[in-house]
C-alpha positions as CSV (number, residue, x, y, z in Angstrom):
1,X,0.0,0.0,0.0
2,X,2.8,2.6,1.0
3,X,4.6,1.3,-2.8
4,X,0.9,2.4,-4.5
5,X,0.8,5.7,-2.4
6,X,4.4,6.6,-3.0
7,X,3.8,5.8,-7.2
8,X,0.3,8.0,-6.7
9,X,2.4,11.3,-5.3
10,X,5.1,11.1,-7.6
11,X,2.5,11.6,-10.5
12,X,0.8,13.8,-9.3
13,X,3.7,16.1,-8.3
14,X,5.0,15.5,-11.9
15,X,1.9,16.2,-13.6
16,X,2.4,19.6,-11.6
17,X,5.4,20.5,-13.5
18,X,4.0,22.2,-17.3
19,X,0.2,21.0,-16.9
20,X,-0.2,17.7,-16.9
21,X,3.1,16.2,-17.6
22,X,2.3,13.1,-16.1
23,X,5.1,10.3,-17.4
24,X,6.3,12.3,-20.1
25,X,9.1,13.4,-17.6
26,X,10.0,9.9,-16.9
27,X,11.8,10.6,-20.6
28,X,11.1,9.9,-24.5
29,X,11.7,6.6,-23.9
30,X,11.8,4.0,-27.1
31,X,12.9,7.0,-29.2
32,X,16.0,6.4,-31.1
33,X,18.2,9.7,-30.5
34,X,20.5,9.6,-33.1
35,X,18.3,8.7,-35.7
36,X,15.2,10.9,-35.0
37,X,13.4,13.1,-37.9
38,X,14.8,16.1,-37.9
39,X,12.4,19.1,-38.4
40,X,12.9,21.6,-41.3
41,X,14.3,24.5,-39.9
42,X,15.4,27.6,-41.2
43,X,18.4,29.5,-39.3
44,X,18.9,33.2,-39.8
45,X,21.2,36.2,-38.0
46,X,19.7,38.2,-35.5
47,X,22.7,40.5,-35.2
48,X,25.3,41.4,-32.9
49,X,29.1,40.6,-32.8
50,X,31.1,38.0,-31.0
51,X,34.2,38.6,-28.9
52,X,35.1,35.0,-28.1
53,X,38.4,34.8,-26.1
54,X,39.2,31.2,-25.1
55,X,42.6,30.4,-26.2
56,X,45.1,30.0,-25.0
57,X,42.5,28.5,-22.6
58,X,44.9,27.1,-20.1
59,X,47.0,30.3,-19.4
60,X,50.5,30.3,-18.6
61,X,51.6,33.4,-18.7
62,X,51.2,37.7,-18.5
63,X,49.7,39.2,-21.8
64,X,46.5,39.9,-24.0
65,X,44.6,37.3,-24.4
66,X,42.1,38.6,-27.2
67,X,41.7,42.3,-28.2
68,X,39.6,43.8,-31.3
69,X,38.0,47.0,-32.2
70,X,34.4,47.2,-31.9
71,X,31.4,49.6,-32.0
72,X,27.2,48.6,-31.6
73,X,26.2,45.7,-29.9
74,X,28.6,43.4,-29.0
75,X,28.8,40.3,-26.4
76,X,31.9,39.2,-25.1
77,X,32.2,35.4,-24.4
78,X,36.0,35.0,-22.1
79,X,36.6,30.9,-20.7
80,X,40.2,31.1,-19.3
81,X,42.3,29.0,-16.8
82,X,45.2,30.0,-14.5
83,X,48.0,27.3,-15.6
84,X,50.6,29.5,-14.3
85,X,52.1,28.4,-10.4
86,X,51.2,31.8,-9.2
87,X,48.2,33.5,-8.2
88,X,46.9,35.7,-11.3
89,X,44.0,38.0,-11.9
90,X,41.7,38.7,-15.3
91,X,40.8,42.1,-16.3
92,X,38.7,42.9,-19.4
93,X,39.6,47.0,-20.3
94,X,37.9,49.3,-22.4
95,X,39.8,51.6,-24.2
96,X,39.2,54.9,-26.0
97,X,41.4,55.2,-28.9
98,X,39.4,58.4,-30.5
99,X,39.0,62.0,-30.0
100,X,35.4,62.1,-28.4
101,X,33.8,60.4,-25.3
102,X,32.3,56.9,-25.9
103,X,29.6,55.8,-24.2
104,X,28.9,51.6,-23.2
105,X,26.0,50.5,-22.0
106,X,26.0,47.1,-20.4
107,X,22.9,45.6,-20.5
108,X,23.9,41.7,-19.2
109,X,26.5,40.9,-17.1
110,X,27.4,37.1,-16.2
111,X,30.6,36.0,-14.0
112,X,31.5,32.3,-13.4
113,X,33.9,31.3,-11.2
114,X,36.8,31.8,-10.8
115,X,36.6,27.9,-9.3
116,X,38.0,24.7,-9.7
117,X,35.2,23.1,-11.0
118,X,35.5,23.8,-14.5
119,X,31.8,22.2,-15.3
120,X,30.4,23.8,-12.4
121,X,32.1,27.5,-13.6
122,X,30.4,27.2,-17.1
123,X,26.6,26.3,-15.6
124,X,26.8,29.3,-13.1
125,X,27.9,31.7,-15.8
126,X,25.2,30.5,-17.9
127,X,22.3,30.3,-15.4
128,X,23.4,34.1,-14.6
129,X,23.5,34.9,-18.3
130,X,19.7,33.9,-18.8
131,X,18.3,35.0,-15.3
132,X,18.6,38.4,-16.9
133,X,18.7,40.6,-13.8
134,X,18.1,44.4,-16.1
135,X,18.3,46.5,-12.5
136,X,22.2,45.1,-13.3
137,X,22.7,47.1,-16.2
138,X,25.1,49.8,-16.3
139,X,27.0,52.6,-18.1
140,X,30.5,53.4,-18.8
141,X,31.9,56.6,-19.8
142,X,35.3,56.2,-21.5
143,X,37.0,60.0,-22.2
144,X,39.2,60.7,-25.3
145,X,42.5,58.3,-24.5
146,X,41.2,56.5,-21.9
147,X,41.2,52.8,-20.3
148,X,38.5,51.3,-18.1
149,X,37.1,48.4,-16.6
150,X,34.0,46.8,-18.2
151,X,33.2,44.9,-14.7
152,X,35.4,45.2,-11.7
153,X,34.0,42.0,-10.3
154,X,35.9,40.3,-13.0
155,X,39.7,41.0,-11.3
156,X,38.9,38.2,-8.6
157,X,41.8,36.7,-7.5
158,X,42.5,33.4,-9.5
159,X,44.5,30.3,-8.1
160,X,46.4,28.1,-10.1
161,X,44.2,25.6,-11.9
162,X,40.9,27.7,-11.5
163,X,38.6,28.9,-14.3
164,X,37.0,32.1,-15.1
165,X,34.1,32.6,-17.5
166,X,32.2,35.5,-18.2
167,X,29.6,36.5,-20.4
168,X,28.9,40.6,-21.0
169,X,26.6,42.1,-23.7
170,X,26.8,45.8,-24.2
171,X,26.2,48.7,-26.7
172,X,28.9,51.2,-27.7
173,X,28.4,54.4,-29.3
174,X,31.6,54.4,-30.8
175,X,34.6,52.6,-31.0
176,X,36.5,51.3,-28.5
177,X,39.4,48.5,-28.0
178,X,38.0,45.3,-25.7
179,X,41.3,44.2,-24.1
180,X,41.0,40.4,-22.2
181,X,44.2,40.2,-20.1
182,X,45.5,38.2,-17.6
183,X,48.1,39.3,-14.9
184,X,49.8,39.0,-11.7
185,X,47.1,39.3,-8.6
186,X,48.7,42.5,-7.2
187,X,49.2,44.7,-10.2
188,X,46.9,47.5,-11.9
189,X,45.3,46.7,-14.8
190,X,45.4,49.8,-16.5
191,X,48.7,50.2,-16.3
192,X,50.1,46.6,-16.3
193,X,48.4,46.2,-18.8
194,X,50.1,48.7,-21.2
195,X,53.5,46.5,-21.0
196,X,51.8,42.9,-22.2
197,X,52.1,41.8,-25.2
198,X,49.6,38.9,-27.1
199,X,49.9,35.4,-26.3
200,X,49.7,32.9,-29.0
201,X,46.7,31.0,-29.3
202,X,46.6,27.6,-28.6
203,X,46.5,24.3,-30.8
204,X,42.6,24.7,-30.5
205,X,42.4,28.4,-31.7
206,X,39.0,28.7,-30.0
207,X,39.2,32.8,-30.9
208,X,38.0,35.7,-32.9
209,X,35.4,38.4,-34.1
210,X,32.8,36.6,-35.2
211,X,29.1,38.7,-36.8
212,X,25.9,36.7,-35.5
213,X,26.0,36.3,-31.9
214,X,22.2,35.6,-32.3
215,X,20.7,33.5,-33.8
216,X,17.3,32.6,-34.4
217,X,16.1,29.2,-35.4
218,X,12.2,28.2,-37.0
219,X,10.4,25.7,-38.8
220,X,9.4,25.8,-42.1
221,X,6.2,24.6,-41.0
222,X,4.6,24.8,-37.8
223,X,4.9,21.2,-35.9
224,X,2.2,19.1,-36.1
225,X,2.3,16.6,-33.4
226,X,-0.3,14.8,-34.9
227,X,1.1,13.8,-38.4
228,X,5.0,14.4,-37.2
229,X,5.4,12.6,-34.5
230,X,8.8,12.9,-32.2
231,X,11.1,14.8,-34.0
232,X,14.4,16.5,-33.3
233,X,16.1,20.3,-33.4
234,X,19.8,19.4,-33.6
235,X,21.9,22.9,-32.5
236,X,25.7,23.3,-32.7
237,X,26.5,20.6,-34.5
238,X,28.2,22.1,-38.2
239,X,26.2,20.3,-40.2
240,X,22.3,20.6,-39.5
241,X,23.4,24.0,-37.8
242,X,26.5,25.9,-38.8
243,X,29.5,27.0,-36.5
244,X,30.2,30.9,-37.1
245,X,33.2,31.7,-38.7
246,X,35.1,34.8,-38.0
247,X,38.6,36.2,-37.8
248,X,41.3,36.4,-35.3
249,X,42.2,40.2,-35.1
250,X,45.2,39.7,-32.9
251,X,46.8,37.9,-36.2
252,X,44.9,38.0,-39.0
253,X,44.1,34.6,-39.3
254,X,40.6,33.2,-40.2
255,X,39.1,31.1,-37.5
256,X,35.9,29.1,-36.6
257,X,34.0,28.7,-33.5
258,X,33.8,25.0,-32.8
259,X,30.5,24.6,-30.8
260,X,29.2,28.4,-31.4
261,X,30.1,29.2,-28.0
262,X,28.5,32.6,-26.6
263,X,26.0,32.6,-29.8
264,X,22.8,33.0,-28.0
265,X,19.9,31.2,-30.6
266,X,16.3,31.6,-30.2
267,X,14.5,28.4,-31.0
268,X,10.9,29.5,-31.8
269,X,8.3,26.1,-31.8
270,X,5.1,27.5,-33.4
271,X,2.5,24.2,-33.4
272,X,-0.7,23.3,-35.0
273,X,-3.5,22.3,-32.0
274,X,-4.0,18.7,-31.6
275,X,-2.6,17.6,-28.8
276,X,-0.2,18.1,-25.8
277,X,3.3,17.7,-26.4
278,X,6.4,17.2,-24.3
279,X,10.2,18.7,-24.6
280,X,13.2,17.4,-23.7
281,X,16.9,18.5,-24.3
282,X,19.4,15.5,-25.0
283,X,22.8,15.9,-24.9
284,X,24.7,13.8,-27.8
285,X,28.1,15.3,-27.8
286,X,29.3,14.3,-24.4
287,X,29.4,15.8,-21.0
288,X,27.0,18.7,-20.4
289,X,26.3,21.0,-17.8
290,X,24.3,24.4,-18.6
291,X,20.9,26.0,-18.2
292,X,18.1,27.0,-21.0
293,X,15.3,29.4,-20.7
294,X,11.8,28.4,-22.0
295,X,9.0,30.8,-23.1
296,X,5.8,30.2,-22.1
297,X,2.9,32.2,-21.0
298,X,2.6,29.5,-18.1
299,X,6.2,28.7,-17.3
300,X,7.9,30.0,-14.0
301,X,10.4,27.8,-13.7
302,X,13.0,29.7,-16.1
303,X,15.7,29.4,-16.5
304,X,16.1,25.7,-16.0
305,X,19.2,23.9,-15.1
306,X,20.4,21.3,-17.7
307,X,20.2,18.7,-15.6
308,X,18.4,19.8,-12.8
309,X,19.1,17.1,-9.9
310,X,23.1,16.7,-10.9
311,X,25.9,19.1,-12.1
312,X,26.1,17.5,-15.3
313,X,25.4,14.3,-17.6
314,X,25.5,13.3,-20.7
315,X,27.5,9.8,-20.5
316,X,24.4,7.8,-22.4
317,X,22.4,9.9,-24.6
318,X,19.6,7.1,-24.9
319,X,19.2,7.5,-21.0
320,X,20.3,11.3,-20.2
321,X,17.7,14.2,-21.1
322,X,16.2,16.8,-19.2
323,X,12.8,17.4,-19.1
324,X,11.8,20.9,-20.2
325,X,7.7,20.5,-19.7
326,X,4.8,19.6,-22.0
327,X,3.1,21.9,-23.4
328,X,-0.4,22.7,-24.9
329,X,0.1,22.4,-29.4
330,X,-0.7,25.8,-30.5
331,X,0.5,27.9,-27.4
332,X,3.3,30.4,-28.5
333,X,6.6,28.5,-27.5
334,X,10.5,29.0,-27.7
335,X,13.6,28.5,-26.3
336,X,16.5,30.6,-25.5
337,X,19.7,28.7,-25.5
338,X,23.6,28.9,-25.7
339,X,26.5,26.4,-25.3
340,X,27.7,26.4,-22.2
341,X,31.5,26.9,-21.5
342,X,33.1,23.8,-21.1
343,X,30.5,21.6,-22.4
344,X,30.4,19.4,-24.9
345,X,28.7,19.9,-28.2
346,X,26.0,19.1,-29.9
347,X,22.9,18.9,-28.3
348,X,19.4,17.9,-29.8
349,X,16.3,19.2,-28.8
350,X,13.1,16.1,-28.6
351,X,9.7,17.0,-29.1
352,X,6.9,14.2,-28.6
353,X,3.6,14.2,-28.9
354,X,1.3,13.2,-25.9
């Protein structure tokens, strides 16, 4: 009797969780991830440009890290790790190259870390990212010739082996020089700074300018989850969904962003009415720890960590999914997500019809 009571509760507290979800968060269970219909999509730029500073990732020295010139909106993606034996600091300056005033408006700001869980790192920054706190947003004035902070919170101290990852979208009137440095705990920025020179990238040359730091994904055709079935929206994988490609400015070279880290995609899910249906993420590229934020006139429990009840998965992609909610067919539906740093790539998005 206790067994029956216990199996009652449990479905009723997950049918609480988007409407009715009853087993449909148990998982998609009998679907065959890798070899899902995919649905017709269309992919298309929503704008923005991409700092993305992660390499050298494992940093073992003083210097510049990434720097470009840049002016409108902008979002700066930085993942780095002190490999150095000494205790180090990141800075990320602004500086005013021009003869007038420029004016940044920061309208997100998202710090992970620094920490020695590198997993862990990624998911907070992330998680802050789409919490979108706007009271947070700020301005910065930058005179003629001068150098200043985007965020001072970012100069924490760092400890050999710990990660740092930050993600900062902002608005510039003009143009201005975004400087990612790293540097010894104790010195100023400003004017440390003005003695480092650029470190090398890495084997992995995970950096560059790249245009589209949003994009927005639909379907040809509104789902139909009663002719469609369970079908699949595969993101970041180069070959249903394109990485960006960009350039280097430190060198010159041309570069692509394997895993479209910081691009921030809107995945829009417009349905024909005919049933409920129920959303899951999968992760199929590996180990995965992030967060995605679902749009919903009934949701409240945005952003959701990915996974919710662990730090990360991702070890069996037959068993591993999380459970975004199900869903009334013709209610106005999307998802915000992004790659987290440090996780693996792609993922697929499963929608199932109740």
């Amino acid at each position: 009797m206790k067994q029956v009571l216990m199996l009652i509760l449990v479905v009723m507290v997950i049918g609480n969780w988007g409407g009715g979800a009853t087993f449909a968060a148990l998982g998609p269970s009998g679907l065959d991830v890798d070899n899902l219909p995919e649905l017709e999509v269309k992919s298309s730029s929503a704008g923005g440009k991409l700092l993305f500073s992660d390499s050298p990732e494992m940093v073992e020295h003083d210097g510049i890290l990434y720097q470009d010139m840049v002016a409108g909106k902008v979002r700066l993606f930085f993942y780095h790790v002190n490999a150095s034996s000494d205790v180090k600091k990141m800075a990320v300056l602004l500086e005013n190259k021009g003869k007038k005033t420029v004016y940044v408006t920061v309208s997100q700001a998202s710090l992970g870390g620094p920490g020695y869980n590198w997993m862990a790192v990624g998911k907070e920054a992330q998680t802050q990212y789409f919490s979108e706190n706007k009271s947070a947003s700020y301005q910065i004035n930058i005179p003629p010739g001068g150098v200043k902070q985007l965020a001072a919170g970012i100069e924490s101290m760092m400890m050999p082996n710990m990660l740092i990852n930050g993600i900062y979208d902002f608005s510039v009137d003009g143009p201005i020089n975004v400087k990612v440095v790293m540097l010894p705990v104790n010195e100023d920025s400003v004017n440390f700074s003005k003695t480092l020179k650029v470190l090398p990238a890495d084997q992995c040359h995970l950096r560059g300018t790249f245009e589209g730091a949003n994009r927005e994904i639909s379907p040809l055709d509104d789902y139909d989850p009663v002719h469609d079935g369970a079908i699949g929206i595969t993101l970041a994988d180069n070959r249903v969904d394109a990485y960006l490609q960009g350039f280097d400015a430190t060198d010159g070279s041309e570069v692509v962003n394997y895993g479209n880290y910081g691009v921030v995609y809107q995945v829009l899910l417009p349905s024909k009415k005919g049933s409920r249906i129920a959303c899951y993420l999968v992760p199929i590229g590996g180990h995965y720890a992030g967060a995605i934020k679902i749009n919903h006139p009934a949701v409240y429990w945005s952003p959701l960590a990915i996974p919710r009840d662990r730090l990360y998965f991702g070890s069996n992609k037959q068993q591993d999914f999380a459970f975004l909610g199900t869903f009334e067919s013709g209610d106005p539906l999307s998802f915000t997500f992004s790659p987290p740093g440090g996780s693996n790539l792609p993922v697929k998005i499963i929608v199932a019809p109740q």
